[in-house]
N, C-alpha and C positions, 0 to 999 in steps of 0.2 A: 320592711322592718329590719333594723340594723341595733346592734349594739354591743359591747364588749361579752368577748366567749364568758360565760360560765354566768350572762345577765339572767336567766332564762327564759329565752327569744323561742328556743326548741320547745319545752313546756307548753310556752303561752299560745305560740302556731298550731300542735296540737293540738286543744283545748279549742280554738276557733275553728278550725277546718271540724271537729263535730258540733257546732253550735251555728254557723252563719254557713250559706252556699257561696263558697269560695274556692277558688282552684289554689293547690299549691306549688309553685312554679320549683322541679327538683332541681338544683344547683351538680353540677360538674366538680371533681375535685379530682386533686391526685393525691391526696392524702390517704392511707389506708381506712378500711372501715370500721369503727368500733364495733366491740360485742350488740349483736342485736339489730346493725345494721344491715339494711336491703340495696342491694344493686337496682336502680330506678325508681326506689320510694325514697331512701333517703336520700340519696344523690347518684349520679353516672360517676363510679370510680373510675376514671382514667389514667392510663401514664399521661409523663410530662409531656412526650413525644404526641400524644393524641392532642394533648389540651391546647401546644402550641400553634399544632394545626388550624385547631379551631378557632383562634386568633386571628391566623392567617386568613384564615376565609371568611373574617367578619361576621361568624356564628356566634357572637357572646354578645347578648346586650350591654353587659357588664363583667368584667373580671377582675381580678386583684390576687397576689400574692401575699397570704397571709400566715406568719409564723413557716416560713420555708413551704408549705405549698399554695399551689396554685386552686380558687375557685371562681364558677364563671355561672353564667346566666344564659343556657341557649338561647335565642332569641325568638329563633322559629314558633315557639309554641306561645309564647306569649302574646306574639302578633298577633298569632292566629284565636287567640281565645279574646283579648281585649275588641279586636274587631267581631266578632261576637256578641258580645255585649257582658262578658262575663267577668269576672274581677279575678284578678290573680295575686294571689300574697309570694314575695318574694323575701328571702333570708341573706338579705346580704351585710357586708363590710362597708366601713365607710368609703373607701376609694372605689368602690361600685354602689354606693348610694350620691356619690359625685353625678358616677357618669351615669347614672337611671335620672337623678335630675336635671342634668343639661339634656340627655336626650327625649325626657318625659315628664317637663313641666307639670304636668298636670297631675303627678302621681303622688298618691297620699306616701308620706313619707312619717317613720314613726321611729323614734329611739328608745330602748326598752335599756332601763339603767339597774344596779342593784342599789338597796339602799345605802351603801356603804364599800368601801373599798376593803374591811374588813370579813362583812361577807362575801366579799365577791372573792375571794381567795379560801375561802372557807369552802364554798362551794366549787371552785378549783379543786381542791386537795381531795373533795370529797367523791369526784368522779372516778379517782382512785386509776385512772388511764395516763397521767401529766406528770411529766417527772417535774423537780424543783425549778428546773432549770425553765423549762415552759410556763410553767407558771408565774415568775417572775419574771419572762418576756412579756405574757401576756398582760401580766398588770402594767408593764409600764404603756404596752401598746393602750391597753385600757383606759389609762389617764390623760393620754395623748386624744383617743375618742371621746371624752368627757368634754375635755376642751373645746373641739369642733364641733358637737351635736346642736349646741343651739341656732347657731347660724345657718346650719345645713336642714335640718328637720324640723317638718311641722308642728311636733308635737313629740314632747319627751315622757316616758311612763317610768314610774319607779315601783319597778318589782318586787315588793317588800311582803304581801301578802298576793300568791298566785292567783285566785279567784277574784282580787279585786282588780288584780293586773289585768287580766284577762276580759273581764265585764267594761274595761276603762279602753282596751284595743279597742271591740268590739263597736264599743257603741261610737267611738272615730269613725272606723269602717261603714256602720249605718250611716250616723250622719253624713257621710262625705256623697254618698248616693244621689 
């Protein structure tokens, strides 16, 4: 699942990991951690120094540097749970929804949009963590991902009411089974 910061992709993954048995794959980052955040549920906060490593040693399914840091997708665990037989939800960017599609064809792939470019700043501001200046990166990175989503992704969602957003992941997710 990928889609512009502030779509709400974190919301709607919540909301499914208690409704459908799904594992959720925790993302790597060096970005500090917001209020409320947990070291290995939300993500592995690492320095850059770690995260590059883990480049190095081809531990990331997927990576990207987004808005000056770095987030990445260990690989090991998703190996190991897909060969399982279990389904893994992953949070990523678009230049790690690239490389999750060249390296796994087969993997449902979902774009979670807001209804508007005005809420989607609205709800920026409203995180109350973003200063002006990030915000306005990220809208423009935002418009830049609007453009790519349909070629790259199987299925775009517009997050306009959460519970319907949510019911409309969900039931991609079953049917893909």
């Amino acid at each position: 699942m990928s889609g512009p910061s502030g779509s709400g992709k974190t919301s709607i993954i919540r909301k499914l990991l208690e409704r459908l048995d799904i594992l959720f794959s925790v993302s790597a980052t060096t970005r500090p951690p917001r209020p409320g955040e947990t070291q290995g549920v939300d993500y592995y906060f690492v320095t850059t120094e770690e995260f590059e490593e883990m480049i190095t040693r081809d531990a990331l399914l997927e990576w990207a540097i987004y808005s000056g840091n770095h987030y990445g997708t260990p690989s090991d665990p998703i190996e190991t749970e897909t060969a399982a037989g279990r389904d893994v939800l992953l949070d990523i960017e678009i230049k790690g929804a690239r490389q999750v599609r060249a390296l796994r064809p087969d993997a449902l792939m979902i774009f979670v949009t807001p209804p508007s470019n005005e809420v989607l700043e609205q709800r920026l501001r409203s995180r109350g963590d973003t200063s002006s200046q990030d915000i306005a990166s990220r809208l423009m990175i935002a418009e830049s991902q609007l453009k790519e989503a349909p070629s790259l992704f199987d299925h775009i969602v517009v997050n306009e009411v959460l519970e319907h957003a949510v019911d409309e992941v969900a039931n991609l997710i079953i049917d893909s089974r």
